[in-house]
C-alpha positions in Angstrom: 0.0 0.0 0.0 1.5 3.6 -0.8 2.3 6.0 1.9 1.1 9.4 2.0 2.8 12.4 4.5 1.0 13.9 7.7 1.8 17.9 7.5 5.0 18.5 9.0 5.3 15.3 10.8 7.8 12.2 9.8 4.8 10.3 9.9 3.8 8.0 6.7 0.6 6.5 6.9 -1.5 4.7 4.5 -3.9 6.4 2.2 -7.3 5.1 4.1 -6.8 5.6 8.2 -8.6 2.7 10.4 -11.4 4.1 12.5 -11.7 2.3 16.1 -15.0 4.0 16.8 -16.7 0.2 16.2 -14.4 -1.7 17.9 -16.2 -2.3 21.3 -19.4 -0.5 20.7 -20.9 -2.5 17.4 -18.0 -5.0 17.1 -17.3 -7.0 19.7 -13.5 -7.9 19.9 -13.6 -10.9 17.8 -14.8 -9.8 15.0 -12.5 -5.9 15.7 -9.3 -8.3 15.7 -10.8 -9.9 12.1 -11.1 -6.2 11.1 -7.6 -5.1 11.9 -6.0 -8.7 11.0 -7.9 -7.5 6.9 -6.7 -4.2 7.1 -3.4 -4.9 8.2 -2.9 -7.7 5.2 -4.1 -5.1 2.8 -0.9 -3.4 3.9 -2.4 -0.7 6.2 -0.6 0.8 9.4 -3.0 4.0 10.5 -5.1 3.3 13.4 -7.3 6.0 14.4 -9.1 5.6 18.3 -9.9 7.4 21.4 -9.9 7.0 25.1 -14.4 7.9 25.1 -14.6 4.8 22.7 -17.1 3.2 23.6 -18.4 5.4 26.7 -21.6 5.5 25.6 -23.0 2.2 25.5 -24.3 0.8 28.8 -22.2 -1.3 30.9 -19.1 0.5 29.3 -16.7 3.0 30.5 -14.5 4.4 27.6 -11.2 2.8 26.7 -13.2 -0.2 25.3 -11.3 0.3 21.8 -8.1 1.0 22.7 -8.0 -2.0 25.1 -8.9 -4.1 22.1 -6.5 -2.1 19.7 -3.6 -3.5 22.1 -4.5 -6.8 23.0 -4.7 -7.4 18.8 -1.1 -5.6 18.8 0.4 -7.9 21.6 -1.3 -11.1 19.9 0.2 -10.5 16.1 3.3 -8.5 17.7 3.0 -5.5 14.9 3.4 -2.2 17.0 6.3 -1.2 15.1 4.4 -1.9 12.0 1.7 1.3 12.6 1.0 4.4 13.5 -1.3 4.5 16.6 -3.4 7.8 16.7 -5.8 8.1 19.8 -7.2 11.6 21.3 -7.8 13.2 24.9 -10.3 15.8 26.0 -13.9 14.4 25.3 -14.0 11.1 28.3 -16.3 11.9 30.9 -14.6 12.6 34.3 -11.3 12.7 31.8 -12.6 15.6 29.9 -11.1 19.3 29.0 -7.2 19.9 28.1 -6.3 21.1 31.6 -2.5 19.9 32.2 -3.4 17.1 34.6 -6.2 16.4 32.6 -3.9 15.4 29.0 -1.1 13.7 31.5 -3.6 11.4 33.4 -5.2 10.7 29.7 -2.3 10.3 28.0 -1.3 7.4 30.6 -4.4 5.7 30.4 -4.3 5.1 26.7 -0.8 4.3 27.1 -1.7 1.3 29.5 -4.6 0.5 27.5 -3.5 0.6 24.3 0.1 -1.3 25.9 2.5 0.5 24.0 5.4 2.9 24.9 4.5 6.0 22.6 1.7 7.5 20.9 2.1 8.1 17.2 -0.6 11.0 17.0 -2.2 12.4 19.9 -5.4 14.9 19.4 -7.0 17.0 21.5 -10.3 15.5 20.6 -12.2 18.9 21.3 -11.8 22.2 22.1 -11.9 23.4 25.8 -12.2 27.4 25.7 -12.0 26.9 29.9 -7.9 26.1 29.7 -5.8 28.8 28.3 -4.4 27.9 25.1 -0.6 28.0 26.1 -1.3 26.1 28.8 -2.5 23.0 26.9 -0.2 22.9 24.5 2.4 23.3 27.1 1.4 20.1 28.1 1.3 18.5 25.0 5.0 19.9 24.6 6.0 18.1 28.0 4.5 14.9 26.3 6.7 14.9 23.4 10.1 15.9 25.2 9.3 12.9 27.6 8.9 10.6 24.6 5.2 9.5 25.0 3.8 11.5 22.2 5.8 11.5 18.8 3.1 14.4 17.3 -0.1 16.0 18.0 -3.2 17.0 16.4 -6.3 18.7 16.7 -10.0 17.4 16.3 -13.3 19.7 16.4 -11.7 22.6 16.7 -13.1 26.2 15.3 -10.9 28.0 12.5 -10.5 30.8 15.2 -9.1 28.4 17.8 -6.6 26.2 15.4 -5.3 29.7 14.5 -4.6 30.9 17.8 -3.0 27.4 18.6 -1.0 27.4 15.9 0.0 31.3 16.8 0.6 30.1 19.9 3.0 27.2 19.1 5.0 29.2 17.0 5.5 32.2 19.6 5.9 30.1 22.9 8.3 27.3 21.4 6.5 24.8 21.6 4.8 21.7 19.6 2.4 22.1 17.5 -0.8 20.7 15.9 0.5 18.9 12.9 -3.2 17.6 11.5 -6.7 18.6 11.3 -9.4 16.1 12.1 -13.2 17.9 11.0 -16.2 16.2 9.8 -15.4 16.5 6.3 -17.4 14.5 2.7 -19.3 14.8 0.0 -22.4 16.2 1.7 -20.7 17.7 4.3 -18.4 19.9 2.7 -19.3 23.9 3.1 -17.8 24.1 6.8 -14.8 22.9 6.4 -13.7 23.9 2.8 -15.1 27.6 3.8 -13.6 28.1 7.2 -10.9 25.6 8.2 -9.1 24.9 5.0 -7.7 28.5 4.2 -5.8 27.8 7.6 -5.0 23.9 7.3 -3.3 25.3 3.5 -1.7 27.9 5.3 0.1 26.3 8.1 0.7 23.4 6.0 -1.5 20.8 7.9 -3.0 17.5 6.8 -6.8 17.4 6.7 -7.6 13.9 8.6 -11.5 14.0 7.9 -13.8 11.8 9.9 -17.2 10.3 9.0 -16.0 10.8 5.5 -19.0 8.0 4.4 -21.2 10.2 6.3 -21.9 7.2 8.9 -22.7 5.0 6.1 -24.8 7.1 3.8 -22.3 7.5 0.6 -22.3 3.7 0.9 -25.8 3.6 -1.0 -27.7 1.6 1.5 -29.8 4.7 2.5 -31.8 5.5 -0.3 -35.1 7.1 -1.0 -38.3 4.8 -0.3 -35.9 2.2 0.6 -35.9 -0.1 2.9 -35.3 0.1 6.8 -31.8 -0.3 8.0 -31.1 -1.5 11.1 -27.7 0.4 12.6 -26.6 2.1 15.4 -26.5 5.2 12.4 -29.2 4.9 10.8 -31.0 8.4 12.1 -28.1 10.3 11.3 -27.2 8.8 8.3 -30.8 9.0 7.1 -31.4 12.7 7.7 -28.7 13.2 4.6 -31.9 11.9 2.0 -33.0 15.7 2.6 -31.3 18.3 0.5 -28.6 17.3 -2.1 -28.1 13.4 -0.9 -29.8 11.9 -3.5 -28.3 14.0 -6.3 -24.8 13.0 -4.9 -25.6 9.0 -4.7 -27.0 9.1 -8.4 -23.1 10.7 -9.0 -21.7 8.3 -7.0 -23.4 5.4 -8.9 -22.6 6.6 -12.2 -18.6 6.7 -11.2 -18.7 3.6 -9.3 -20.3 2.0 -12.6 -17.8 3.1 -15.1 -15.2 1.5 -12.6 -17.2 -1.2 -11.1 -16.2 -0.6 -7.9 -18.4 0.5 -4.5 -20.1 3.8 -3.9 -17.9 4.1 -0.7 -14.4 3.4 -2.7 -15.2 6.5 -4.9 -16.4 8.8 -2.2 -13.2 8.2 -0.6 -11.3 8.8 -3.7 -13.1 12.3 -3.9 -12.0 12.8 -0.6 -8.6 12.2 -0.8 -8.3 14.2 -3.7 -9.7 17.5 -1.8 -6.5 19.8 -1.0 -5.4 19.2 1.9 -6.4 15.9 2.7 -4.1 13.2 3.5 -6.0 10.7 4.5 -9.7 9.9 5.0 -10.8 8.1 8.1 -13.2 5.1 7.5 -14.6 3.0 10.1 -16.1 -1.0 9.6 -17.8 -3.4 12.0 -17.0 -6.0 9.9 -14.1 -7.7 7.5 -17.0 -7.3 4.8 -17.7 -3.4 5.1 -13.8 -3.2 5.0 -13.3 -5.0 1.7 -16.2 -2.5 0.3 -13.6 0.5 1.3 -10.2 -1.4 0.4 -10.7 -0.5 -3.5 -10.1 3.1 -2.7 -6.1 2.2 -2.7 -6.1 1.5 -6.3 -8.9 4.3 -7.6 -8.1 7.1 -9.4 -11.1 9.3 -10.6 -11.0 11.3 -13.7 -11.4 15.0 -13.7 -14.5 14.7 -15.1 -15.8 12.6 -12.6 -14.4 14.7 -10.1 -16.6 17.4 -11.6 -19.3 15.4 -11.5 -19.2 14.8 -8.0 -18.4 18.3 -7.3 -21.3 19.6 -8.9 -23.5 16.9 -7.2 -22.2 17.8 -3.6 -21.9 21.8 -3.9 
C-alpha cells in the first residue's frame, strides 16, 4: 500500500486511516481483531481511536477500543508496524485539556493501548476553559518525555486552530500537525469555507472523519428504501433531505464506469480535496472493510471529479 505524509510530521501513513469508533461498541473484539487482521494484510498501518470509545454504550466506561486495539497488537506483535493515533479531552470525568487532565489521559491510553508511545495524539475537542498556552504546554511536555511523537487537533473552530497554531509558534512549543473535522461529499461547506484556508496555510494534513457520512455514501440509505437497522441509521438517514440523493446518483454513475463501490469512490473524492491526507473510515465488519479497500487503487478522472463536485456543492 502507498504512503502518504501527515503535514510536517515524519509520519507516513497509509492512504485510508482505520477508525476504532466500532471496535467495542458494534464490534465485539472478535470480529474488531478480524477487522484489523484485513486491514493490516491489505498493507495498512493507521489506526485512528480514542480514550471515550465506547463510553456511551451501557455497561461500558470508555477505553473499550483502545484495550482491544492493544490486546490485537500484543497477539500479532505489529506495534512497530503502525501508527497509533488516539485523542484526549472528550471522556467523561477525563474531559477538557487542563495539564493534569492530558497527563492522566495520555497514561491511560498508554496502558490501554500497551505501548510505549503515541504516534498522533489529538486533542479531541476544544476546551475554551484552559488557556491555550497552557495546553499545548502540556502537550510539549509529552513529546520531550517521549510518549507522544506528534499532536493534532479534532473539532476545533478555524479561530481556535489559528490561535493554537500562533501560539505554538510564539511560545516554542509543539504544534498541531493535523486537522481532524467532519469532512465529505455532503458535508463539505464548513470545512472547505472556514478551516481549509488555515489547514493550507500552516501546512496541515486534513484527517477528515465520517467521511462515508456514517454510512450514507455507501448507497444503503436511499429514498423509499428499505429500513436499516444500525446504530447510524438516524443520522445517516437525515442526509436523503437536500442534495443526498443528487450526490448518490453521481456516485453510482462513477462507481459504474469502474465497477467498484459507492464508498471506494467517495473516498477517492476525498482524498483528492486539497489538503487531505487521509480519510478516516470506520467498519464493524471484514465485509464493510473490503467495500472501502478498492479506494487504494482508484483514481477518478477530472470529469468525474466534476461530476461529483457539482453533485455535492
Amino acid at each position: 500500500m502507498p504512503t502518504v505524509k501527515i503535514g510536517a510530521s515524519d509520519l507516513r501513513v497509509s492512504p485510508l486511516c482505520l477508525g476504532g469508533n466500532p471496535f467495542g461498541w458494534t464490534a465485539d473484539e472478535e470480529t474488531s481483531f478480524a477487522v484489523l487482521d484485513a486491514y493490516a494484510e491489505a498493507g495498512g498501518n493507521f489506526i485512528d481511536t480514542a480514550d471515550m470509545y465506547s463510553c456511551w454504550v451501557p455497561g461500558n466506561s470508555g477505553g473499550e477500543s483502545e484495550t482491544i486495539i492493544g490486546r490485537w497488537m500484543k497477539a500479532r506483535g505489529n506495534r512497530d508496524q503502525l501508527v497509533i493515533a488516539t485523542k484526549v479531552g472528550a471522556l467523561p470525568g477525563v474531559d477538557g485539556l487542563a495539564p493534569e487532565t492530558i497527563r492522566r489521559g495520555v497514561d491511560d491510553s498508554l496502558r490501554r493501548l500497551g505501548i510505549e508511545h503515541i504516534d498522533l495524539y489529538y486533542a479531541h475537542v476544544d476546551d475554551p476553559d484552559t488557556p491555550v498556552t497552557q495546553t499545548l504546554a502540556a502537550f510539549d511536555g509529552l513529546v520531550r518525555a517521549g510518549k507522544v511523537r506528534h499532536i493534532a487537533a479534532s473539532n476545533f473552530t478555524a479561530g481556535r486552530l489559528a490561535e493554537s497554531l500562533d501560539v505554538s509558534a510564539r511560545e516554542g512549543l509543539a504544534a498541531y500537525v493535523a486537522l481532524q473535522a467532519e469532512y465529505n461529499l455532503v458535508q463539505r461547506e464548513g470545512y472547505e469555507r472556514d478551516l481549509a484556508p488555515i489547514v493550507a496555510g500552516a501546512g496541515l494534513a486534513c484527517l477528515p472523519y465520517v467521511a462515508l457520512a456514517r454510512g450514507f455514501l455507501t448507497g444503503k440509505y436511499r429514498p423509499g428504501g428499505p429500513h436499516v437497522d444500525s446504530a447510524r441509521a438516524a443520522r445517516a438517514g437525515a442526509h436523503l433531505d437536500g442534495n443526498g440523493p443528487a450526490v448518490l446518483s453521481a456516485l453510482d454513475e462513477v462507481a459504474a464506469a469502474h465497477h467498484t463501490t459507492l464508498a471506494a469512490v467517495a473516498l477517492a473524492w476525498l482524498a483528492a480535496q486539497p489538503t487531505v491526507a487521509a480519510p478516516l473510515a470506520g467498519a464493524r465488519t471484514p465485509a464493510q472493510l473490503a467495500d472501502l479497500l478498492p479506494f487504494l487503487t482508484l483514481r477518478l478522472t477530472t470529469d468525474e471529479l466534476a461530476l461529483l463536485d457539482k453533485a455535492s456543492a
